[in-house]
Every structure is written in C-alpha cells, then in structure tokens.
N, C-alpha and C positions, 0 to 999 in steps of 0.2 A: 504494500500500500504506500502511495507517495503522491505528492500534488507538485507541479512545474515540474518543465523536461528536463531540466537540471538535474533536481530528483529520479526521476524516468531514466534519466544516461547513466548517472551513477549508479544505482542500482543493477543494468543492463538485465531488468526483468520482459518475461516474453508476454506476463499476464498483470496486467495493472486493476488492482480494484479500488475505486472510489465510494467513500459513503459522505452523509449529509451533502450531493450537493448542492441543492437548492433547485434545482432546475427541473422542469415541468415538461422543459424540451429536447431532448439531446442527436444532433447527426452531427458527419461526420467534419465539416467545417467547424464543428465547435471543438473538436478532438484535436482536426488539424490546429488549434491555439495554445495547445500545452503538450500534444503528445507526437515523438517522431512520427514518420508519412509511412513506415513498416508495421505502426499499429494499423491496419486496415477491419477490423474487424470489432464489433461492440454489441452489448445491449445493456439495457435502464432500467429502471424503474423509475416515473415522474414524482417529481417530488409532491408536499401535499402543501402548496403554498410557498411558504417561506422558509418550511424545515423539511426535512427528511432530501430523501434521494440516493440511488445507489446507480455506481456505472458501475462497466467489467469491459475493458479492453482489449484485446490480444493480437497478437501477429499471426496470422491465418495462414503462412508458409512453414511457421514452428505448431501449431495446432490448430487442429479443428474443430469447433466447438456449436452448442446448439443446447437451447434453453430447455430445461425438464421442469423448473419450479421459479415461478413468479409471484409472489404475493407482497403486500406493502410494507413485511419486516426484510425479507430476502430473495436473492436472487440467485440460482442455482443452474447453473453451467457444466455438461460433459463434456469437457477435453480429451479430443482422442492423437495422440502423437504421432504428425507426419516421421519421424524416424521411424519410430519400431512399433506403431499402432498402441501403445498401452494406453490403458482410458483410465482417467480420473476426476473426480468432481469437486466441483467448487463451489460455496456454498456464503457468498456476502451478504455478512448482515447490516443491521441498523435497527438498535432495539429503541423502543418508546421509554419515556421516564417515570411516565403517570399512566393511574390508572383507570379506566379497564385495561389502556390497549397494555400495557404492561404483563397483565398476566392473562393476555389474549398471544403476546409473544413467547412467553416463556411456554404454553401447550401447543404452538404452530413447533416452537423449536423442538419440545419435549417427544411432537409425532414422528417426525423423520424414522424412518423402514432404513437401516444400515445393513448391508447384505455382508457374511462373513468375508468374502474377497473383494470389497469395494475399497478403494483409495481414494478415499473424502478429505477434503480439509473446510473446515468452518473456520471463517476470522470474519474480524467487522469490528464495529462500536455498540458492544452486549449493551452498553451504561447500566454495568452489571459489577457488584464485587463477589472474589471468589472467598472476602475477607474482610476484616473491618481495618486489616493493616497495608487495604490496599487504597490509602489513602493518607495525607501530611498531618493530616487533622483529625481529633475526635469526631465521631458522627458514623454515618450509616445505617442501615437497617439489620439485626441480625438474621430477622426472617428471609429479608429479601435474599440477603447469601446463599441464606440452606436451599430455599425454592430453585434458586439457580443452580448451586451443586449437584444440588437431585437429578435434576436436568439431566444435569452434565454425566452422574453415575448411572443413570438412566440410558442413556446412549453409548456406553462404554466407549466415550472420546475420550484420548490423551492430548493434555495440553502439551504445547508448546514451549517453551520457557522462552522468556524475552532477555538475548543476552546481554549482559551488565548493565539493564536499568530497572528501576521500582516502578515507576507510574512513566503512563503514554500523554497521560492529558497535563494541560495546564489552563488556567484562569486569566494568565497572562496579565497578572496583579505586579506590585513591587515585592508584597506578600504574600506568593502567589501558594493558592491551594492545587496541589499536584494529587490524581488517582489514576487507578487502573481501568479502564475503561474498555480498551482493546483486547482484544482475547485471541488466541489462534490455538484449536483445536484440530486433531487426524482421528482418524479411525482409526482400530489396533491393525488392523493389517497392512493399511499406509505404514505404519510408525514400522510395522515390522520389514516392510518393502525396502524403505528410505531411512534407515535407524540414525544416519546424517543430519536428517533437515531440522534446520535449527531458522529461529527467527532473527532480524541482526536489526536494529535502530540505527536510521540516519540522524542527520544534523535537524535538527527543526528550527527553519527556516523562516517561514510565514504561515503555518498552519498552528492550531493550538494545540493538534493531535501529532505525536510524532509519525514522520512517515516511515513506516518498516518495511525491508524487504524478507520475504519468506521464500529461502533456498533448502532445496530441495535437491539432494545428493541424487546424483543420475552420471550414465555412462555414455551418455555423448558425447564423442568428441569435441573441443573448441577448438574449430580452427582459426589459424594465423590472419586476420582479417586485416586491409589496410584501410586504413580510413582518410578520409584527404579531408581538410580543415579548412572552410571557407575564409578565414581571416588571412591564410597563405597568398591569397592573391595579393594581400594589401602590401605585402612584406615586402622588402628592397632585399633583390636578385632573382625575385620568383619569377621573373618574364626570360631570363637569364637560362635558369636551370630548365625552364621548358623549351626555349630555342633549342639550347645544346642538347637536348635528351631528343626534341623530335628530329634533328638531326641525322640521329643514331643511324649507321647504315646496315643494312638487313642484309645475311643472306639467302633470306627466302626468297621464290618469283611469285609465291600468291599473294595479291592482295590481302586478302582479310590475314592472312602470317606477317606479312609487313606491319598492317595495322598492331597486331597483338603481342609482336616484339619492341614495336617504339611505346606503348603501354605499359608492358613491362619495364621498361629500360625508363621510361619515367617516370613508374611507381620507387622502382629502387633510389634514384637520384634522389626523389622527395624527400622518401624516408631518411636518407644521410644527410638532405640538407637541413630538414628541420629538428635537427639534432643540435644544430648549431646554435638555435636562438633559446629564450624563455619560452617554457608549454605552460600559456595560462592553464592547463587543465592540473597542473602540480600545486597554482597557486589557489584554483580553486575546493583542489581535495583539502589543501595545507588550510583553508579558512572553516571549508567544513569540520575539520578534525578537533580545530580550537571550538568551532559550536558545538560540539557533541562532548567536548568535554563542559562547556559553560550546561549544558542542560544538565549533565551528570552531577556535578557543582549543588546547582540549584534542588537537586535533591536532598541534598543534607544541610545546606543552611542558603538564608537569602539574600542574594546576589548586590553586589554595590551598584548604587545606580552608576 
C-alpha cells in the first residue's frame, strides 16, 4: 500500500492497493496522475461521499486479475500469474468506525469461505485494535478487540508482522496520537507457500497512514532491466554520448540488427556515463531513510518542532 509514484517506484510493487480514497469516480487518467503507465489494469469501489473508497491497481503483463467480491467494506481480486499460472487472492479492506456499519463489517469479514489450499492475503485500514497497546494513548475499547480477534481466530489468518514499527497511523498533531490501524493478514497455506513474506514500512511522506509495501518471497527471476532517466536529456554531454554511440559501426547487413546493435551500444555508453554524475534517486532514498527514521522517532517521544 503507498500513495504518489514516488512511493509506487520505490516500493517496485506489481499490485498497489488504495483505501479511503474519496473518490466516487475512478479510470484510468486519474491513475495515469500518480501511478507509472505499466499499471494498466484496476478496479474500485466508489467512495460514499467524502469518506471511504478503495482502488486495486496492477500491471496486467505480471498478473491477471478479475473481481470475485465487491461490497462497501472490501474488494477482493484473483490474481493469477502470467509466469507460472499460481492464483492468489487479495482481499482490500476499509472498515467503518461507528456503529451498525461497524459490526455489519466485522460479520461480512467474519463470513469469508477460506478453502484449505487458497493463498489469500487480507490488508487494508481494519480501524480495528488487535490491543489496547496498539495505540500512544490510554483508551480503546476492550470488547471491540476481542470481537475482532474472534474474527480473526475464526478464519485461521496469520498476521503479518509490520517490521520495526508500533503504529501505521498518525493524527499529524505536534502531540500526535499514533495507532495501529493497518492490519495485513495470509491464510495458513499462503504463510506456509511464502514463509518469507514479510510487511516493510516506507517513509511517510504526505499521507497520515504509512504506506507499506507487502513482499512476498517468490522465485522469479529479476532481470537486469535498464532504465533510461528523462532528466538525462537535460545533462551536459548527453547529445555527445548519443552522437558517438549512434555512430557505432555495425557489422550486421540487416537492418533491424543495425538498429538493435546501435541500441545496445547506446544503452551501455549510458549506463557508464551516468555513473559519472549525482543519481538524484541516492539523494532521494538518503531523504526517505532520515523520514523513516523521524516516524520511528516519533514513536517513543514527540518530535521538536
């Protein structure tokens, strides 16, 4: 889960879920505003006014995907994997605060059918504790907890663990009140498939919910991808190094082999020359890394204005 492409690059997630987002309406030009042009693929839930809303985004060349369960708390997706075909479900929530719809949520969640070999994951925003110490502050409900646990023991899902932080939310106070809110559950045979996948927290940037990415140990190869960096054109010598590389002389006589050795022979120059300069992309991991510690920070005592 993450909001701005920023978020989305770093992460290099193939399945993006959003909840609250407000939106009544969502295609694919509103997607093109925040998410790279290889997300080709989504579906919604419209929001109900001014709150709720859930997306689910994906890249339709890494999986194929198609809706099983739509209702106003979640939205549930089978992905089936263009490499080796295994199918898995996804299941975004977005629980209500108040009640009825409160515990009109907790028995839509409570029904879910888990079949002994399904590889499900549930995550979302429960606005749900598993605890009363999932939270900076006195308060909570106890009952609410148990109700949810039940749930939870009820559907024999294993949580996730969220690694090295206490709470996802913030109040975004000077005093801010920080809880857990965010939940990411597997079914036991996922966990047993993927005994890896672990949840990891980015930097929390402009959202009050940290955006988490949920990796999922798998044996697909990554290959060696080159990526080429639009701000390269701007750079003094870039008109330079692509003269001298389309230069390159072939000894192919096909055309399209002509074409596909001065390509190559360009890609390589690239990648040596832009070795040369500063890669904003070091100075923007290096600014995230100090945000992800200041959120960490902000866990155990409050932060100096």
């Amino acid at each position: 889960m993450g909001r701005g492409p920023g978020k989305i690059e770093e992460s290099a997630c193939s399945v993006l879920s959003l909840q609250e987002t407000k939106k009544e309406h969502v295609d694919i030009s509103f997607i093109r505003k925040f998410a790279p042009r290889h997300f080709d693929s989504y579906d919604f839930i419209p929001s109900n006014g001014a709150s709720r809303g859930i997306l689910v985004v994906w890249i339709d060349s890494v999986f194929q995907g198609f809706t099983i369960d739509k209702t106003s708390f979640g939205l549930t997706i089978s992905f089936t994997s263009r490499h080796n075909a295994d199918v898995w479900k996804l299941t975004t929530v977005y629980g209500p605060c108040t009640e009825p719809e409160r515990s009109n949520f907790i028995s839509w969640f409570r029904d879910h059918i888990i079949a002994d070999m399904d590889n499900w994951i549930f995550l979302g925003d429960f606005n749900s504790y598993r605890s009363l110490n999932d939270r900076n502050r006195p308060g909570g409900s106890v009952q609410d907890t148990m109700v949810f646990n039940d749930a939870i023991g009820h559907l024999g899902l294993v949580e996730l663990p969220l690694k090295g932080r206490a709470f996802t939310w913030s109040n975004m106070q000077a005093n801010p009140l920080l809880e857990q809110l965010d939940w990411f559950f597997t079914s036991v045979n996922c966990t047993a498939s993927f005994p890896n996948t672990q949840v990891v927290p980015l930097a929390k940037i402009t959202s009050d919910h940290i955006p988490c990415n949920v990796v999922i140990d798998t044996k697909i190869p990554k290959a060696s991808i080159f990526r080429f960096e639009s701000f390269w054109a701007e750079m003094a010598g870039f008109q330079d190094i692509v003269q001298e590389s389309w230069g390159h002389v072939s000894n192919h006589t096909n055309a399209a082999n002509v074409l596909s050795s001065k390509l190559k022979h360009l890609r390589y120059n690239l990648k040596n020359w832009s070795r040369n300069f500063s890669n904003a992309k070091v100075y923007i991991a290096n600014c995230n890394t100090v945000t992800l510690h200041l959120d960490a920070l902000e866990e155990i005592r409050t932060l100096y204005i």
